[in-house]
C-alpha positions as CSV (number, residue, x, y, z in Angstrom):
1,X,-3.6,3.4,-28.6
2,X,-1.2,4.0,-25.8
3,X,-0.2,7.2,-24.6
4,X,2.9,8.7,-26.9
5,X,6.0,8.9,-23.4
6,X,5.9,13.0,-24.4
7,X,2.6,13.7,-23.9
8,X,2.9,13.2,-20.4
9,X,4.6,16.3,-19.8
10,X,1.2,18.0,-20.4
11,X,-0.6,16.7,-17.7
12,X,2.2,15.3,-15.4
13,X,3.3,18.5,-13.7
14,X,2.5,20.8,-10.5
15,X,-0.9,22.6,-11.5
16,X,-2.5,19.2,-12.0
17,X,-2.5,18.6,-8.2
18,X,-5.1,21.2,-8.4
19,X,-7.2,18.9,-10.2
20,X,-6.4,15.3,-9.6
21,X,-4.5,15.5,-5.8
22,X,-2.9,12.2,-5.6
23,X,-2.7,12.1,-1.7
24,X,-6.4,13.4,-1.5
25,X,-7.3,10.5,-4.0
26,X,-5.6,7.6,-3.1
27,X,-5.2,8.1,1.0
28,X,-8.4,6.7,2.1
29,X,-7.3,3.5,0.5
30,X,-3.3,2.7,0.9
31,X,-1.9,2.7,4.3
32,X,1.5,2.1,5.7
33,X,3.0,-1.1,4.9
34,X,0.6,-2.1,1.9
35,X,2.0,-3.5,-1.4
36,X,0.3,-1.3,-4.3
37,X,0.5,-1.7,-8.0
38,X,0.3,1.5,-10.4
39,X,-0.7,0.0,-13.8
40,X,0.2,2.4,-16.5
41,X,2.2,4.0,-14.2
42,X,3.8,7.1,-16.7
43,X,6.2,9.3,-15.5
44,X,5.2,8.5,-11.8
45,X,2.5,10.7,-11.4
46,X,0.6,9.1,-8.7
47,X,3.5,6.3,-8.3
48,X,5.6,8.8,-6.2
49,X,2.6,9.9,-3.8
50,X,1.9,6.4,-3.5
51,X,5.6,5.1,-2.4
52,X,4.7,7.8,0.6
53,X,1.8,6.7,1.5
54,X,2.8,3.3,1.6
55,X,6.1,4.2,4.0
56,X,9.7,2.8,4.1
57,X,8.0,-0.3,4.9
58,X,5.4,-0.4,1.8
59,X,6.1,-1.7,-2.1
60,X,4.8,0.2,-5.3
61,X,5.1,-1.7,-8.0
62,X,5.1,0.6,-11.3
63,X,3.6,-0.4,-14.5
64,X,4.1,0.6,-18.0
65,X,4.3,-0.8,-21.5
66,X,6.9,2.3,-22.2
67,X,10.6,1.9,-21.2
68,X,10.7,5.4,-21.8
69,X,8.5,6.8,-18.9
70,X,10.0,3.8,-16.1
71,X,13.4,5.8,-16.8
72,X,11.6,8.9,-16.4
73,X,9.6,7.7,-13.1
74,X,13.0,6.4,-11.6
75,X,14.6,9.4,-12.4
76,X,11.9,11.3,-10.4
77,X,11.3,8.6,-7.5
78,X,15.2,9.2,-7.0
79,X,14.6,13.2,-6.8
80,X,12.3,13.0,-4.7
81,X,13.9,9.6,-2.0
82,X,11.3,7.0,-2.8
83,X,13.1,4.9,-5.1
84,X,13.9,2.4,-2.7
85,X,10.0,1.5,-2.5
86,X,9.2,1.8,-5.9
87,X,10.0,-1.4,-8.5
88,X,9.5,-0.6,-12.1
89,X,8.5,-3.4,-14.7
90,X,8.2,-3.0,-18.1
91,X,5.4,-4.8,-19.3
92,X,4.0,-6.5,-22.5
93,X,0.8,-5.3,-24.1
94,X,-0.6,-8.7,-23.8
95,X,0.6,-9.5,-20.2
96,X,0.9,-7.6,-16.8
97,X,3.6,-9.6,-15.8
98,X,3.9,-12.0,-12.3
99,X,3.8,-9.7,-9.4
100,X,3.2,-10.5,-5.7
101,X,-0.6,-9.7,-4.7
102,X,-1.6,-6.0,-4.0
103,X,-3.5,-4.6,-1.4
104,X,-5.1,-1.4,-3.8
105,X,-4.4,-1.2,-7.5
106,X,-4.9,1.9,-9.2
107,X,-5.2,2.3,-13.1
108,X,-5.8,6.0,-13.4
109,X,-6.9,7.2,-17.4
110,X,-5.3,3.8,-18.9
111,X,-8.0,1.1,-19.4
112,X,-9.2,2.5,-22.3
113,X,-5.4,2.4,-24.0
114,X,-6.2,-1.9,-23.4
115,X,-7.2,-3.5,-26.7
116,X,-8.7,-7.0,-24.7
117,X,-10.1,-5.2,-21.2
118,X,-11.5,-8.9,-20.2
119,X,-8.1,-10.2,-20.1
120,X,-6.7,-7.1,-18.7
121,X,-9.4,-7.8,-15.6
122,X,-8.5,-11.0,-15.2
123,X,-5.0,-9.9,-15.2
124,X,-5.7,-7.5,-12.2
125,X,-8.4,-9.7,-10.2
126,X,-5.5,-12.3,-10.0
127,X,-2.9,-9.5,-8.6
128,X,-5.5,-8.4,-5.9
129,X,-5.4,-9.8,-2.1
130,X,-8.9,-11.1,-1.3
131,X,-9.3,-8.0,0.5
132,X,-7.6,-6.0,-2.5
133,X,-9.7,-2.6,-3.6
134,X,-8.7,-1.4,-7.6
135,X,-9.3,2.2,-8.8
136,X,-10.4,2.2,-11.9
137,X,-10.5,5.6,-13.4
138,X,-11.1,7.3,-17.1
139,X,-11.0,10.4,-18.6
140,X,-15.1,12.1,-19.5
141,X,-12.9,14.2,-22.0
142,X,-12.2,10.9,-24.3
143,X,-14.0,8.0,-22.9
144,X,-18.0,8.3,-23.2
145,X,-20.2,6.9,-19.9
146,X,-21.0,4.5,-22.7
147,X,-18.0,3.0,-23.0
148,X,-17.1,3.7,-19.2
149,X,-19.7,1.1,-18.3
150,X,-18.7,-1.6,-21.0
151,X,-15.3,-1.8,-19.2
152,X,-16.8,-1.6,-15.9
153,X,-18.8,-4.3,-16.8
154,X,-15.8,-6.1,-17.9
155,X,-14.7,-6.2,-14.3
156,X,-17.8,-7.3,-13.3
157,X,-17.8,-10.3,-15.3
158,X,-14.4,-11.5,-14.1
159,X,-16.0,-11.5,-10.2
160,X,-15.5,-7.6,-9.6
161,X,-17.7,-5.9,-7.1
162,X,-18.0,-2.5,-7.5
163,X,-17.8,-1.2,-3.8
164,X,-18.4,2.4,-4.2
165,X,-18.0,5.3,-6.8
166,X,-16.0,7.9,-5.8
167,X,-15.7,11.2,-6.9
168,X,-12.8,12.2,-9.2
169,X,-12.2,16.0,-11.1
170,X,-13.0,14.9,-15.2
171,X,-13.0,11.2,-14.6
172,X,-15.8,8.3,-14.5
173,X,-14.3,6.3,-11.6
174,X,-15.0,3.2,-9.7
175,X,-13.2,1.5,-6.7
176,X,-13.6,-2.4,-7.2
177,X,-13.0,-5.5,-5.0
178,X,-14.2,-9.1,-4.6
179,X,-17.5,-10.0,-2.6
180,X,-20.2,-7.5,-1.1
């Protein structure tokens, strides 16, 4: 079941950043210049931190299957003079869409909203440079270790690697990526 667009105001606002600080999250892994793709992208949560740390010369592409929070998330990206960077696509519940390849993808407390995850993996894989990284994160309040592991091993079994597992506030969380 995907995420109803006014739920979002819950956890998409300031005292979150106590918990899950988007720049302290995602900087070891997008740099300047690097084309990133926010799957399940919301209200732009993570999609505006990552249009700065991608620079005026960087792309975010933003993902949702809601109309609703891509007006919201363009609404905010304007506010706050990333819009420029940030390209929002409204996508299909059965398709991702054609996108150029992505240096990081992130798909932060989402996966488990994806009725057919080995699809959805193969989706990604194919949007990832050959060096590409994809943070895969899900909620421990709603999403057992159990069922954590069945998706990651949904990755896997598309040609996933997972490269390390780093350490997110309420969240099982792996960063992924092709080869060793």
């Amino acid at each position: 079941m995907v995420c109803p667009w006014w739920l979002c105001f819950t956890f998409d606002n300031p005292l979150r950043k106590l918990l899950h600080n988007p720049e302290a999250i995602l900087s070891p892994y997008v740099h300047p210049g690097d084309c990133v793709i926010d799957i399940g992208a919301g209200m732009g949560y993570f999609t505006i931190p990552l249009a700065r740390l991608v620079g005026p010369e960087g792309h975010v592409i933003a993902i949702d299957v809601q109309e609703k929070m891509l007006s919201a998330l363009r609404s905010r990206a304007k506010k706050h003079g990333v819009s420029e960077r940030i390209e929002g696509y409204l996508a299909s519940q059965k398709s991702l869409g054609n996108h150029e390849k992505a240096d990081f993808i992130l798909t932060f407390w989402m996966a488990h909203e994806v009725p057919d995850q080995s699809l959805f993996f193969r989706e990604v894989r194919d949007l990832l440079k050959p060096n590409g990284l994809l943070l895969l994160a899900e909620p421990i309040i709603h999403v057992s270790q159990k069922y954590f592991l069945r998706t990651l091993q949904s990755a896997i079994e598309i040609g996933l690697v997972v490269k390390e597992n780093p350490k997110i506030r309420l969240s099982h969380s792996a960063l992924l990526g092709f080869g060793k």
